[in-house]
C-alpha positions as CSV (number, residue, x, y, z in Angstrom):
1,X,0.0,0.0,0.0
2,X,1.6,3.4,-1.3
3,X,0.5,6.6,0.4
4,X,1.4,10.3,-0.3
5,X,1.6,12.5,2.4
6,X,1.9,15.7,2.3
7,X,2.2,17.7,5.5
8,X,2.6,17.0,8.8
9,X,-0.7,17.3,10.1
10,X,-1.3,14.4,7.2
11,X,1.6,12.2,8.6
12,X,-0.5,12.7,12.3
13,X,-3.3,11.7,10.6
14,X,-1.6,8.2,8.9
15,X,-0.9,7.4,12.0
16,X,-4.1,8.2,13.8
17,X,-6.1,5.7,11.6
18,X,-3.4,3.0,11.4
19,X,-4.0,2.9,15.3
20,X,-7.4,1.9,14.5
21,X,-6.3,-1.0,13.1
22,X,-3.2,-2.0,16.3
23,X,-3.9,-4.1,19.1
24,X,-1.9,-5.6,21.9
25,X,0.8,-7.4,21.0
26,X,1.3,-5.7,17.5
27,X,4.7,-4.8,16.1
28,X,5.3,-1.7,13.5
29,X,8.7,-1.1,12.1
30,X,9.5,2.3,11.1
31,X,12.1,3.0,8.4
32,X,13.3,6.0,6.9
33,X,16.1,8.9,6.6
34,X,16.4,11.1,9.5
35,X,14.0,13.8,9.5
36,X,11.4,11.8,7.4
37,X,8.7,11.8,9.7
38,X,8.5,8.5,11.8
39,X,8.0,10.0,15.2
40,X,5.8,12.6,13.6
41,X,3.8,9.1,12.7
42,X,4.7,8.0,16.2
43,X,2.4,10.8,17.2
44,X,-0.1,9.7,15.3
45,X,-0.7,6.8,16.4
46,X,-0.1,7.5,20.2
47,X,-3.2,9.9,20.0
48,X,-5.3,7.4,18.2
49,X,-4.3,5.2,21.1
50,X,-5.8,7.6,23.5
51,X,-2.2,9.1,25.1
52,X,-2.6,13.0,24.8
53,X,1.1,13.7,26.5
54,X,4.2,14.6,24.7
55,X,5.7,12.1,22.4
56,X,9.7,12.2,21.4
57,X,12.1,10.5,19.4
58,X,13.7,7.6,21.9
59,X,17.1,8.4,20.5
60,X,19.3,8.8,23.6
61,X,17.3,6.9,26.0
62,X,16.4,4.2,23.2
63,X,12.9,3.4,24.5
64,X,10.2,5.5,25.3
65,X,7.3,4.0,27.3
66,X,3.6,6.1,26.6
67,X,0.7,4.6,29.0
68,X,-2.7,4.6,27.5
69,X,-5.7,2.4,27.5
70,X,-2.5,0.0,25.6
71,X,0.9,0.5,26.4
72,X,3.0,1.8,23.4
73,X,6.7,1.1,23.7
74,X,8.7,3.4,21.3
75,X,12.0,2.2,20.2
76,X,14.7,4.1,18.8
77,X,17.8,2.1,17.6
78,X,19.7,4.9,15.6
79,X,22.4,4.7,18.2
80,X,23.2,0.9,17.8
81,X,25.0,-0.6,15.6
82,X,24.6,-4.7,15.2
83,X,24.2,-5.4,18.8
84,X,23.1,-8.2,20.4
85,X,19.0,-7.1,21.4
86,X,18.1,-10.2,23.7
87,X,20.8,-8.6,26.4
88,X,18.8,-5.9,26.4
89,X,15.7,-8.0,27.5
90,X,13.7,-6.2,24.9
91,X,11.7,-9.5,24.4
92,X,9.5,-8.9,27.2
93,X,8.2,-5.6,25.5
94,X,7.8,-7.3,22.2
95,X,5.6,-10.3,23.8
96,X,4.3,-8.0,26.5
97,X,0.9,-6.6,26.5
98,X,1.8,-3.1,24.8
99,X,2.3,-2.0,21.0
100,X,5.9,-2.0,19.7
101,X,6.7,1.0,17.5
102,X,10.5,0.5,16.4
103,X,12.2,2.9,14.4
104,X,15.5,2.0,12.7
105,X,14.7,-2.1,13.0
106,X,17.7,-2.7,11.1
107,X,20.0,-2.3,14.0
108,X,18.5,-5.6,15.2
109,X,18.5,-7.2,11.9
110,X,17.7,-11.0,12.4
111,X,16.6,-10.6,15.9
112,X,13.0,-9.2,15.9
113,X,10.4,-10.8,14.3
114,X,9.5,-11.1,10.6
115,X,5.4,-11.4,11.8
116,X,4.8,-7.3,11.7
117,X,3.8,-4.4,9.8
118,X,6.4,-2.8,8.1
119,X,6.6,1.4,7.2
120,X,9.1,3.0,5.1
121,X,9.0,6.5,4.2
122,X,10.5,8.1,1.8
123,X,10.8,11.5,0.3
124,X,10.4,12.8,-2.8
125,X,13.2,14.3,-4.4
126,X,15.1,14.6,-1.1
127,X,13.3,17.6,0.0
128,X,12.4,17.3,3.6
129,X,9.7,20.2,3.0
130,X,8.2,18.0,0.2
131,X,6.2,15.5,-0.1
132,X,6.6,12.0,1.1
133,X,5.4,8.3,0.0
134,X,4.6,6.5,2.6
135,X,4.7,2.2,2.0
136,X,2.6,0.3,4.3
137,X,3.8,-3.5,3.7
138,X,2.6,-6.5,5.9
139,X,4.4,-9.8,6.8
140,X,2.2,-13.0,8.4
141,X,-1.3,-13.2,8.1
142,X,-2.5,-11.4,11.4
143,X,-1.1,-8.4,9.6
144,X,-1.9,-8.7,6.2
145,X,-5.8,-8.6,7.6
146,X,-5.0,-5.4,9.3
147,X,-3.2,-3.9,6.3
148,X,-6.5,-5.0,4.3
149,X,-8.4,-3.2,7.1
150,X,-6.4,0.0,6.7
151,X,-7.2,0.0,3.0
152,X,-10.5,0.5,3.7
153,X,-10.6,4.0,5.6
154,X,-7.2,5.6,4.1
155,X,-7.0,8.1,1.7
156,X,-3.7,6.9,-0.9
157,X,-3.7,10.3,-2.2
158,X,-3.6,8.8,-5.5
């Protein structure tokens, strides 16, 4: 699924509807150049899960923890480079009861896993002021109903 996105009011919006479609226990990787907007999605999201407090880019701290009606864990793995995750005991977040949002999965590569929804965004033209395409893919069948669910109330803006 391919959306454009053109602000970042329609980024907030993205991810106010995919939270519609996130339950317990869900996993959303987040991938894109700095700057792109994935905590701006991040926001989103967390509003459509009912947290109405200040959401930030994890980067120094690595995990934000936002408590609404569901728990959403906010990773940010821009800091790490091929580490070993399961020292970290970040298993217990990703089987907990909360939703995981991690941006910059491919620090972890091989150690999360492959059942998830996966966002990439990318700009157009390399203009940060620009517009961006946003792909929402889907890996296992859990998520593949949720990214058929999605489809049905999102504007592509095609």
């Amino acid at each position: 699924m391919h959306i454009s996105v053109k602000s970042d009011d329609e980024m907030r919006k993205l991810g106010y509807d995919l939270a519609r479609v996130l339950e317990k226990g869900d996993i959303v990787y987040l991938r894109g150049v700095l700057g792109a907007g994935k905590t701006t999605l991040v926001r989103g999201i967390s509003r459509g899960l009912g947290y109405s407090g200040r959401v930030n880019s994890p980067t120094f701290t690595l995990l934000n923890i936002y408590l609404a009606p569901i728990a959403i864990y906010h990773f940010d793995l821009y800091r790490l480079e091929n580490c070993d995750l399961h020292d970290l005991g970040w298993e217990e977040y990703l089987e907990g009861d909360g939703i995981s949002l991690i941006e910059w999965p491919e620090a972890g590569e091989g150690q999360f896993p492959r059942e998830a929804m996966f966002i990439d965004i990318k700009l157009c033209d390399d203009d940060y002021e620009r517009e961006r395409v946003v792909e929402i893919c889907a890996q296992g069948e859990k998520y593949q109903h949720k990214l058929e669910e999605l489809k049905a109330f999102v504007d592509t803006g095609y």
